[in-house]
C-alpha positions as CSV (number, residue, x, y, z in Angstrom):
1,X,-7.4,18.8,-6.8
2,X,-5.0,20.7,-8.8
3,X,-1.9,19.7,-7.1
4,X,-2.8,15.6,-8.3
5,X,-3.4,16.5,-11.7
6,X,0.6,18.4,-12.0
7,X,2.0,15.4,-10.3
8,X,-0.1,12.7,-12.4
9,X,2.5,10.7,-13.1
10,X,3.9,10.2,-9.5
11,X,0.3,10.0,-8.6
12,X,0.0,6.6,-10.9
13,X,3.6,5.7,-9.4
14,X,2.2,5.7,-5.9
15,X,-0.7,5.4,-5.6
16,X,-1.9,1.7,-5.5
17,X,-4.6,0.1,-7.0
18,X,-8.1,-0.6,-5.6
19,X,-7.9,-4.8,-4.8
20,X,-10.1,-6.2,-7.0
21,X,-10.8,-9.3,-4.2
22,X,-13.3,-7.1,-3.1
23,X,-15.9,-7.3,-5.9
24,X,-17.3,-10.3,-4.7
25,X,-18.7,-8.5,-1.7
26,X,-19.5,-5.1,-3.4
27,X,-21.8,-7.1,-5.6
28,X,-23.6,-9.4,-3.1
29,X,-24.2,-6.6,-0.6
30,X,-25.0,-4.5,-3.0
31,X,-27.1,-6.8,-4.6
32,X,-25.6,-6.3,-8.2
33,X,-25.6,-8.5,-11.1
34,X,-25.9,-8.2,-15.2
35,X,-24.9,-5.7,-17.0
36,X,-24.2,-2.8,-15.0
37,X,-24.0,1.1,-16.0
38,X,-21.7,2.7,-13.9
39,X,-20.5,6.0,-13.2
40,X,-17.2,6.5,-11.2
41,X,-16.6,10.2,-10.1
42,X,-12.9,11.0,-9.8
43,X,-11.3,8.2,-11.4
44,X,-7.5,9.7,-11.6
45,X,-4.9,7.6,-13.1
46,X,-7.3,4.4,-12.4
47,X,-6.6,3.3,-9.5
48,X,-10.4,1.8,-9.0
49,X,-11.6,2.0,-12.0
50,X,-10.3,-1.7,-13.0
51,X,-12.8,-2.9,-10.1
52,X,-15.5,-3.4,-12.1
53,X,-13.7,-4.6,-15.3
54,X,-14.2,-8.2,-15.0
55,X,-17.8,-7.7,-15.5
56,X,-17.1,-5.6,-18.9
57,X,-19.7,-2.7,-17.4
58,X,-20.5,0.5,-19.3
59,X,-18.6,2.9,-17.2
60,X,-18.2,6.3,-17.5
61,X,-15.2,7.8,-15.7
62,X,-14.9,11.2,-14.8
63,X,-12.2,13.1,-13.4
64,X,-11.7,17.3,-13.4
65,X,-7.4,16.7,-14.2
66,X,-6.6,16.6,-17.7
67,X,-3.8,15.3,-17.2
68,X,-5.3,12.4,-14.5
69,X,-7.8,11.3,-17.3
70,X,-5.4,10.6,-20.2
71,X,-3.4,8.4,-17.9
72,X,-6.3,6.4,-16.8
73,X,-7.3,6.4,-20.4
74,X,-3.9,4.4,-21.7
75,X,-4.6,2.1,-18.7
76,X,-7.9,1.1,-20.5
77,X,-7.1,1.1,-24.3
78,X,-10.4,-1.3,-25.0
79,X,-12.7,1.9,-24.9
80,X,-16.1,-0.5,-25.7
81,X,-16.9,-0.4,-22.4
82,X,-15.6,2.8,-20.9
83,X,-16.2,6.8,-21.5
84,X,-14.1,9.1,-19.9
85,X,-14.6,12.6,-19.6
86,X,-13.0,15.4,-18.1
87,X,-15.4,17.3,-16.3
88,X,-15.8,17.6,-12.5
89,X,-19.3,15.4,-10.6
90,X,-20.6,18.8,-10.3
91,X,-20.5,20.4,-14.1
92,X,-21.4,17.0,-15.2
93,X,-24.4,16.6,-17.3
94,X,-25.6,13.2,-17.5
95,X,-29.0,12.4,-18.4
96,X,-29.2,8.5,-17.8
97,X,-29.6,6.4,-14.7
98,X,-26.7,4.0,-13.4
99,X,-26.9,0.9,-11.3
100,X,-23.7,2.1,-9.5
101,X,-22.1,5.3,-8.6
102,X,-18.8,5.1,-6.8
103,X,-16.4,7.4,-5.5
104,X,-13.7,5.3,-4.5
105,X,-11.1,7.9,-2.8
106,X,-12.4,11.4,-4.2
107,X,-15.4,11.6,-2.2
108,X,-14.6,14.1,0.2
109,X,-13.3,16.7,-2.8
110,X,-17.4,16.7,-3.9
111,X,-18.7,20.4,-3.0
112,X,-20.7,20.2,-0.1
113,X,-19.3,16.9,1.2
C-alpha cells in the first residue's frame, strides 16, 4: 500500500468517488436503519467514506497511509461524526461492536485475504 500513500494526491485526483445512489440498497438488503456505528477499513483519500454521510453515522475510518488519512480528513472537516486513525485493520484495537464494517476497494490488501 505504500506506493498509494506517496502518490495521495493523484490518488484523490483519480480515483472517483463511491456513488452514493447505491445506499438505498446497501441499507434494505442489509437491513440497516438508525443510527449506525460504522467502521470502514482503508478509507484513503475518501472515496467511500461519504456513502454513509447522509445518515450522519459514527464512523471510524482507518487507513495505514499517513498521508491518505489527512486527505480524507480535509474532505470531512465536521469531525462529530467521524474518527480517523492511521493504523492498518490488523494493528487496530477496537474494543466496540459496529452495525457495519466495509471495505469498499481495500479488501484484498487485508493479510490473509
Amino acid at each position: 500500500m505504500p506506493q498509494f500513500d506517496k502518490n495521495a494526491e493523484n490518488y484523490l485526483r483519480y480515483r472517483p468517488d463511491v456513488d452514493s445512489r447505491i445506499l438505498p440498497w446497501v441499507l434494505e438488503h442489509c437491513g440497516l436503519a438508525g443510527e449506525l456505528k460504522i467502521l470502514e477499513i482503508g478509507c484513503g483519500a475518501g472515496q467511500a467514506t461519504n456513502l454513509f454521510q447522509s445518515l450522519a453515522p459514527s464512523q471510524l475510518c482507518i487507513d495505514p497511509g499517513a498521508r491518505l488519512l489527512k486527505l480524507s480528513e480535509k474532505r470531512f472537516p465536521d469531525r462529530s461524526h467521524y474518527q480517523f486513525q492511521n493504523v492498518s485493520f490488523e494493528a487496530l484495537n477496537a474494543n466496540s461492536a459496529f452495525d457495519v464494517i466495509y471495505a469498499a476497494t481495500s479488501f484484498h490488501w487485508l493479510a490473509g485475504c
